[in-house]
C-alpha positions as CSV (number, residue, x, y, z in Angstrom):
1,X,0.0,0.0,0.0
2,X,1.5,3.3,-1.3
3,X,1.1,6.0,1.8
4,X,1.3,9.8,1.1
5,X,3.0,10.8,4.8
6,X,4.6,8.4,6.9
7,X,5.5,9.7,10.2
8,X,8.7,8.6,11.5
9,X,8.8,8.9,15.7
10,X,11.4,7.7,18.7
11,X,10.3,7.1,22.0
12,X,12.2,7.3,25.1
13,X,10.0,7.3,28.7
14,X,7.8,9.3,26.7
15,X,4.4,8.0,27.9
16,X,4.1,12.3,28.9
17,X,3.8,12.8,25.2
18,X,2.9,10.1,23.1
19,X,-0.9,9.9,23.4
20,X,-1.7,13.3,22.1
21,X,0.9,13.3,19.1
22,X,0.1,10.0,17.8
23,X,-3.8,11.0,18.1
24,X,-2.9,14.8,16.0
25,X,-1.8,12.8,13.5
26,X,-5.0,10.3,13.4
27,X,-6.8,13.5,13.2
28,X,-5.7,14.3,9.4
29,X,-8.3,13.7,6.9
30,X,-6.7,14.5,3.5
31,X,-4.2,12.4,3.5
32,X,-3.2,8.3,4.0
33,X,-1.0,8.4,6.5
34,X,1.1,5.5,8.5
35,X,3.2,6.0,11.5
36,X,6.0,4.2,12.7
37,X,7.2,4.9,16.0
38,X,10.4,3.0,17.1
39,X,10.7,2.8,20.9
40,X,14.7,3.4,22.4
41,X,14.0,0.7,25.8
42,X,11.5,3.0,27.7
43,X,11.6,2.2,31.4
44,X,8.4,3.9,32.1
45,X,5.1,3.0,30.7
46,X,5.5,3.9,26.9
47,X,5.0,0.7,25.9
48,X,1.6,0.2,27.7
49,X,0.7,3.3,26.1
50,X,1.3,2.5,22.3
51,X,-0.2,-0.6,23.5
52,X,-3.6,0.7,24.1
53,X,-3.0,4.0,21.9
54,X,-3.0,0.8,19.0
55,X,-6.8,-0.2,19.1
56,X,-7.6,3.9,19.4
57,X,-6.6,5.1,16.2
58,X,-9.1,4.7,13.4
59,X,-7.5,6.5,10.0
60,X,-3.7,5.4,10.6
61,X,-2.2,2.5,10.1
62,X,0.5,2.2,13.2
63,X,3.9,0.1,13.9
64,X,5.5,-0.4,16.6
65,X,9.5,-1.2,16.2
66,X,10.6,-1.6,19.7
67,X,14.6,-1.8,21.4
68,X,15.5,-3.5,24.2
69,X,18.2,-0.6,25.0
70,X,18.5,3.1,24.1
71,X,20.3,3.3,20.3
72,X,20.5,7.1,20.1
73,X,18.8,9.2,17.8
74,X,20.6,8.2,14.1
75,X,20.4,4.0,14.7
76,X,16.6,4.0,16.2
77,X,15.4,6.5,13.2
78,X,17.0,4.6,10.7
79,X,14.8,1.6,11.1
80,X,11.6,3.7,10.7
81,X,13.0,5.6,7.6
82,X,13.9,2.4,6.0
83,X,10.3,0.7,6.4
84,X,9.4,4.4,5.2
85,X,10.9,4.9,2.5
86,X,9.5,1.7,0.9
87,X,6.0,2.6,0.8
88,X,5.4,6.2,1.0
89,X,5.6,9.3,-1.3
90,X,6.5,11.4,1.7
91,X,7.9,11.2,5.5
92,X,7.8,13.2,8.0
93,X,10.5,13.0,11.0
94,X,8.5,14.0,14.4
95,X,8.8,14.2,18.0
96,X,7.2,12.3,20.5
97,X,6.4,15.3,22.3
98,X,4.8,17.1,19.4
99,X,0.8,18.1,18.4
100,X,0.8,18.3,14.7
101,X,-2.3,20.0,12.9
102,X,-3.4,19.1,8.8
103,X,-3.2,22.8,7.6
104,X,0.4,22.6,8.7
105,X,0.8,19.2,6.9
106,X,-0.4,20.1,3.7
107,X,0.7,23.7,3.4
108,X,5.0,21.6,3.7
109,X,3.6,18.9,1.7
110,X,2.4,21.4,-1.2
111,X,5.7,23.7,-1.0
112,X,7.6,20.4,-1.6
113,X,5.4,19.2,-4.2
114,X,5.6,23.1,-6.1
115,X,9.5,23.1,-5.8
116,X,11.5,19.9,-6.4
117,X,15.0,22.3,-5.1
118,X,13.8,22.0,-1.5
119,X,14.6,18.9,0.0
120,X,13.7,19.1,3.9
121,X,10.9,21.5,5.2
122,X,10.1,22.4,8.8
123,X,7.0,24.8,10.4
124,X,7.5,27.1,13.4
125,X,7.7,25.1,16.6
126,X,5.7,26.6,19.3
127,X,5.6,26.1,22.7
128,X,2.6,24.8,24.8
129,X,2.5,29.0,26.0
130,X,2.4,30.2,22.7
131,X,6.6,31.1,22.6
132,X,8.3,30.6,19.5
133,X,11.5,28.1,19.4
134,X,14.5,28.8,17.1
135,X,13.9,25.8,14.6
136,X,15.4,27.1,11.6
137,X,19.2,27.6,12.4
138,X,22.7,29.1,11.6
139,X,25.3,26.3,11.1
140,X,26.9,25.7,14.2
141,X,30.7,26.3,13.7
142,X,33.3,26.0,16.6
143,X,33.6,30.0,16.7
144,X,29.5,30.1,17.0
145,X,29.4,27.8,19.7
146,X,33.0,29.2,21.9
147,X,30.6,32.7,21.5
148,X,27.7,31.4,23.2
149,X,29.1,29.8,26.3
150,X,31.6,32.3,27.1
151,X,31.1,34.1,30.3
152,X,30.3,37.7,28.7
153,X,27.1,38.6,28.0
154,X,27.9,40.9,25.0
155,X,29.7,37.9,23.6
156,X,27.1,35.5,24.4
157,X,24.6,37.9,22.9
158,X,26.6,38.2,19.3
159,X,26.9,34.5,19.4
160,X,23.3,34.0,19.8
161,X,22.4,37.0,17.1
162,X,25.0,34.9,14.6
163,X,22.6,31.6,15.1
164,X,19.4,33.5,14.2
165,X,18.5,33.9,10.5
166,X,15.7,36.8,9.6
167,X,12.5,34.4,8.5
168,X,11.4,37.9,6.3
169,X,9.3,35.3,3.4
170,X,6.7,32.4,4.2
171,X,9.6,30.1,2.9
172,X,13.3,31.0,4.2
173,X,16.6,29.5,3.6
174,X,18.2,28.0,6.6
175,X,21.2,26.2,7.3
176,X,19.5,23.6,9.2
177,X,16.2,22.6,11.0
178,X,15.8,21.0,14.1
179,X,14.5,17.4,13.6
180,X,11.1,18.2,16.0
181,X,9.3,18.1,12.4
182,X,10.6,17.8,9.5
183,X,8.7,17.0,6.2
184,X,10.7,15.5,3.2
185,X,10.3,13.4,-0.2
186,X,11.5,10.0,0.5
187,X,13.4,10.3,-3.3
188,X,15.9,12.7,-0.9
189,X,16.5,9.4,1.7
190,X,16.8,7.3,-1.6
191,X,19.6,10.1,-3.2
192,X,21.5,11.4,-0.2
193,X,21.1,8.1,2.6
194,X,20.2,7.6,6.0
195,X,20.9,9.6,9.1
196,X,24.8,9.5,9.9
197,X,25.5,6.3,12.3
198,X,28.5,7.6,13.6
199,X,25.9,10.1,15.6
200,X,24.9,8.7,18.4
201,X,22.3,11.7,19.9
202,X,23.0,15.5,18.2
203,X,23.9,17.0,16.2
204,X,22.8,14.6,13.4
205,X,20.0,17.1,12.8
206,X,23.0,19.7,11.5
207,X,24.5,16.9,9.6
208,X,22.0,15.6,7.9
209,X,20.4,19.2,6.6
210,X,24.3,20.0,5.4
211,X,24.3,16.7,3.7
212,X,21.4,17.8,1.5
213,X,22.8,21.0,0.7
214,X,26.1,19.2,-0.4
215,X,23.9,17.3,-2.7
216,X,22.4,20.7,-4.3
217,X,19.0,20.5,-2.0
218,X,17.2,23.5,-0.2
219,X,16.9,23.4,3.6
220,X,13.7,25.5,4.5
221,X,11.3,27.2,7.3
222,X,7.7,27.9,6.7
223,X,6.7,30.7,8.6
224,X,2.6,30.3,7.9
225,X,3.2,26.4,9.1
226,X,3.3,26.1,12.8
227,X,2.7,23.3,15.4
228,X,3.5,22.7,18.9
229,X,6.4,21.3,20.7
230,X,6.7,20.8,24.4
231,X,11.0,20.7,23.5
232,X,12.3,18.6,26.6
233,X,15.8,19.8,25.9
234,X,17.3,16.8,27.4
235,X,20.5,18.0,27.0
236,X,20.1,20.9,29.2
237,X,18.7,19.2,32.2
238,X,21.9,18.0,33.3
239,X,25.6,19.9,32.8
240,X,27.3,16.4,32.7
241,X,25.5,13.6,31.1
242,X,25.4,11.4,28.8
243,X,23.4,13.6,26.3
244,X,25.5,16.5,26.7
245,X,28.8,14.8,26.3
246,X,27.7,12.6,23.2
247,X,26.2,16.1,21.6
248,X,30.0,18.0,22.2
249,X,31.4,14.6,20.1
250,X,29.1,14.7,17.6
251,X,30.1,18.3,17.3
252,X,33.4,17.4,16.6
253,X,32.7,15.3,14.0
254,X,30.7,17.7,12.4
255,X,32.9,20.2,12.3
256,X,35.8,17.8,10.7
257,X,33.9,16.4,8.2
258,X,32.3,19.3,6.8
259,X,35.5,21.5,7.7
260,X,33.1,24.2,9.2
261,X,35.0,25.0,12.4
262,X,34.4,28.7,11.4
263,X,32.7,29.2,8.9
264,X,29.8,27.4,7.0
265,X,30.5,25.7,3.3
266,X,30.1,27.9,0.6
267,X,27.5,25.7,-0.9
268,X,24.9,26.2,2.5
269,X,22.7,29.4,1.3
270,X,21.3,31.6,4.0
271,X,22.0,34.8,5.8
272,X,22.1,35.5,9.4
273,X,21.5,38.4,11.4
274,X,24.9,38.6,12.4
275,X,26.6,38.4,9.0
């Protein structure tokens, strides 16, 4: 069965989150949609909630792919954007802790369908109280990132103004999008490959929007698209963990292999506010 959207979501003790996302996306109408959610060995009750969440949904078909351990972000999504890409015209990467709407849907399905340049597209992420999240980002060189943790406010400031990039049109170029929601033709997975394995949490998000650009694709932010994400920031809720320490390798890597310690590849189109 050929599926227009298939939605492509990791859990991780996200029984918080799950219910509502999975039952936004049962909600869309226009479009045959199939979600696979791959479950990184929740401890909590996840499980018992895609469970009964199963015999709920009533316009989406639903699989569960479940790990006995926690494989990271790259791994885990691989196994739904493999299934994915066999049987669906589009796929959409999503949170667990994300509440999708249709307009939003159809308005990144349409743009992709109009222009076959843009590879990935992202709405405005919004939080629960209505605040807006910078999703469409600045490539993070070393410089960028040395800027935003120093201990000077004016510093830290410039740092942060060099991340943001002025969304002026419905559809702006940005180096990357953060992977809450991201909409893309499965022909792009077939052309430019999976997420990058050697990734084990972040930033594979970064890597993989500068992978399409490499390969001559447009990385882009709807501004008249916008759905909500409660953004758990894992990272950020401890100063030494596991997230944060596998995020600052994956950095590394980043910046070797696309040789964008300070500045980002000429081929990556977009402006920032602080260039």
């Amino acid at each position: 069965m050929q599926f227009d959207i298939s939605f492509v979501i990791l859990t991780w003790n996200s029984e918080k989150y799950i219910e509502k996302c999975l039952q936004s996306i049962d909600a869309i109408r226009i479009f045959n949609t199939k979600i696979y959610v791959i479950d990184n060995g929740s401890k909590d009750g996840t499980i018992s909630v895609l469970d009964w969440i199963k015999s709920q949904l009533t316009h989406t078909q639903f699989e569960v792919i479940p790990l006995s351990s926690n494989k990271g972000t790259t791994v885990s999504r691989n196994l739904g954007l493999n299934k994915a890409c066999e049987n669906s015209r589009y796929i959409c990467v999503l949170d667990s802790d994300t509440i999708i709407n249709e307009a939003a849907m159809k308005q990144l399905v349409e743009i992709l369908a109009e222009d076959s340049s843009i590879g990935i597209v992202g709405p405005v992420l919004q939080g629960l109280d209505g605040s807006l999240q910078n999703s469409g980002r600045a490539i993070p060189t070393l410089s960028l990132k040395l800027l935003k943790v120093l201990p000077y406010k004016a510093l830290r400031e410039k740092g942060a103004r060099k991340e943001q990039i002025p969304k002026i049109r419905n559809v702006t170029d940005v180096g990357y999008l953060m992977s809450a929601c991201w909409m893309m033709p499965s022909s792009l997975i077939k052309k430019i490959g999976l997420l990058d394995e050697n990734i084990f949490y972040a930033p594979e998000d970064v890597e993989y929007c500068m992978r399409a650009w490499k390969y001559g694709y447009r990385v882009c932010y709807v501004k008249d698209a916008s759905i909500i994400h409660v953004w758990q920031r894992l990272s950020r809720k401890k100063l030494l963990s596991k997230h944060n320490w596998e995020h600052i390798k994956g950095l590394f890597y980043l910046f070797h292999r696309y040789h964008c310690y300070f500045s980002k590849p000429d081929y990556v189109h977009y402006i920032s506010q602080g260039e």
